[in-house]
C-alpha positions as CSV (number, residue, x, y, z in Angstrom):
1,X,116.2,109.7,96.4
2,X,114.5,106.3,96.2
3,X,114.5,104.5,99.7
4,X,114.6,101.0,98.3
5,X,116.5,99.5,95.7
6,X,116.5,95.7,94.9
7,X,119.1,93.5,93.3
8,X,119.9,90.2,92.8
9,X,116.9,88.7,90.4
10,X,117.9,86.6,87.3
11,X,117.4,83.9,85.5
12,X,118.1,80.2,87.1
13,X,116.7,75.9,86.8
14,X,114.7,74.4,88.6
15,X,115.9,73.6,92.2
16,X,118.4,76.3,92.2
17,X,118.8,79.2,94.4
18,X,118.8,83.0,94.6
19,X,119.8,86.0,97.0
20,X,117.5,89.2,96.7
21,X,118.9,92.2,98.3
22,X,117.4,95.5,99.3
23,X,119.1,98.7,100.0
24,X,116.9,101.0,102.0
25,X,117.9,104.9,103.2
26,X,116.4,107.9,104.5
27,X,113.4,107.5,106.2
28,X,113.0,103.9,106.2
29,X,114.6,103.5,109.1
30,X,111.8,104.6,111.2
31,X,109.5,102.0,109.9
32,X,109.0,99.1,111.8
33,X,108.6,96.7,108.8
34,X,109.9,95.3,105.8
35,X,108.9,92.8,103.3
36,X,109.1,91.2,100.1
37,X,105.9,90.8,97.7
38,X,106.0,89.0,94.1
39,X,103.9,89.5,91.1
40,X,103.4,87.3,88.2
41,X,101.9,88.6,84.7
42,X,97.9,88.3,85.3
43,X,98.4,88.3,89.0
44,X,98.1,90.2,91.8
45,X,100.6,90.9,94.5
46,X,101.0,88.5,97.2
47,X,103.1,88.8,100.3
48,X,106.7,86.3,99.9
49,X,108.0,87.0,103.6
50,X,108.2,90.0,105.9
51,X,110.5,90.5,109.1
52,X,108.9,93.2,111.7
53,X,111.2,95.0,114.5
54,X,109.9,94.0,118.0
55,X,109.6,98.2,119.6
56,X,112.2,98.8,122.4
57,X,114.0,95.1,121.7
58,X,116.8,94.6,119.1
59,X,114.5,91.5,118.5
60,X,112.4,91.1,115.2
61,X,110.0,88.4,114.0
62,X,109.6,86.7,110.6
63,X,106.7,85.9,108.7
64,X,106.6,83.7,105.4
65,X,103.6,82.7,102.5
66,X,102.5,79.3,103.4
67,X,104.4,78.8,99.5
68,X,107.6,79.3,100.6
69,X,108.2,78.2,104.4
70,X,111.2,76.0,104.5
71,X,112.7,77.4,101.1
72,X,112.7,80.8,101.6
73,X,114.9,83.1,104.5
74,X,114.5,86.2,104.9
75,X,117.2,88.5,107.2
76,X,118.4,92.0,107.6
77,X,121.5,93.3,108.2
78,X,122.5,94.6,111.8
79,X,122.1,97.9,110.7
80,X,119.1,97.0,109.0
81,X,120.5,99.2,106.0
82,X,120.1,96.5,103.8
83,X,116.8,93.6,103.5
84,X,117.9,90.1,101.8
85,X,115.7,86.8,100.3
86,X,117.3,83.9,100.5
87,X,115.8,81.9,98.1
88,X,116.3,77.8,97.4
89,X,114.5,75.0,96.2
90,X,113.2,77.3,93.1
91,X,110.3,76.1,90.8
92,X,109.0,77.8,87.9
93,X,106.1,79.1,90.2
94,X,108.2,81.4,91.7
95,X,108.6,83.1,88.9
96,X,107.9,87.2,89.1
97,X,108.8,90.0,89.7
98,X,109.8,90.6,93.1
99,X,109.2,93.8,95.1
100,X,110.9,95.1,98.6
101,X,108.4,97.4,100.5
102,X,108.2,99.0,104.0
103,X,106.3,100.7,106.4
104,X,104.6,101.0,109.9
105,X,102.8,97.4,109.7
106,X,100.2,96.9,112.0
107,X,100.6,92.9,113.6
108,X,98.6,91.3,111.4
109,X,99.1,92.9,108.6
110,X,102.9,92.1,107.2
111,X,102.2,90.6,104.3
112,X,99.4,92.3,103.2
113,X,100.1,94.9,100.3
114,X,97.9,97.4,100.6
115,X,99.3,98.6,104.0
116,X,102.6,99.3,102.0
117,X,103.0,102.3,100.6
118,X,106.9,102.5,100.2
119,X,107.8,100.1,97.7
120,X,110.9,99.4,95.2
121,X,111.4,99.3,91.7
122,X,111.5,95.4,91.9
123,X,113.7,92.9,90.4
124,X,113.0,90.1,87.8
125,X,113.3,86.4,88.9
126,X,112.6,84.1,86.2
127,X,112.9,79.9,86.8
128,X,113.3,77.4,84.1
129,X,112.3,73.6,84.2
């Protein structure tokens, strides 16, 4: 069973916007961390936004690539079953492929990829100008 499963990517202009979504199940619940990452051809993985659950508090924080603060949101469900990207205010350089991940984060470290090692299939965004 795969624990996270993106949708939502496609193909819009300039300026436009975009909801990602991310089903997680099984064992990601217990992880205290969940995040998107990108990755353009001939690029590595960078960190988009992550939201990490504050222990014994229903409270969470949100963190967000310098990139795209003020454009992009990103929420979870109540039950936290389900991880979305609200993205506006698209430009072609958001173009990628766009990966959902989780884990036990240290603080610190959300948006750092290498402390990830659950991780979707990913889902294609592609902008026009």
């Amino acid at each position: 069973q795969v624990p996270l499963v993106e949708s939502g990517g496609g193909s819009v202009q300039a300026g436009g916007s975009l909801r990602l979504s991310c089903a997680a199940s099984g064992f990601i619940y217990s992880k205290n961390c969940m995040a998107w990452f990108r990755q353009a051809p001939g690029k590595e993985r960078e960190g988009v936004a992550a939201i990490r659950s504050d222990v014994g508090s229903d409270d969470s924080s949100t963190f967000y690539a310098d990139s795209v603060k003020g454009r992009f949101t990103i929420s979870q469900d109540s039950a936290k079953n389900t991880l979305y990207l609200q993205m506006n205010s698209l430009t072609p350089e958001d173009t990628a492929m766009y990966y959902c991940a989780a884990d036990l984060i240290w603080a610190g470290s959300e948006l750092v990829a290498n402390e990830y090692n659950y991780w979707g299939q990913g889902t294609q965004v592609t902008v026009s100008s």
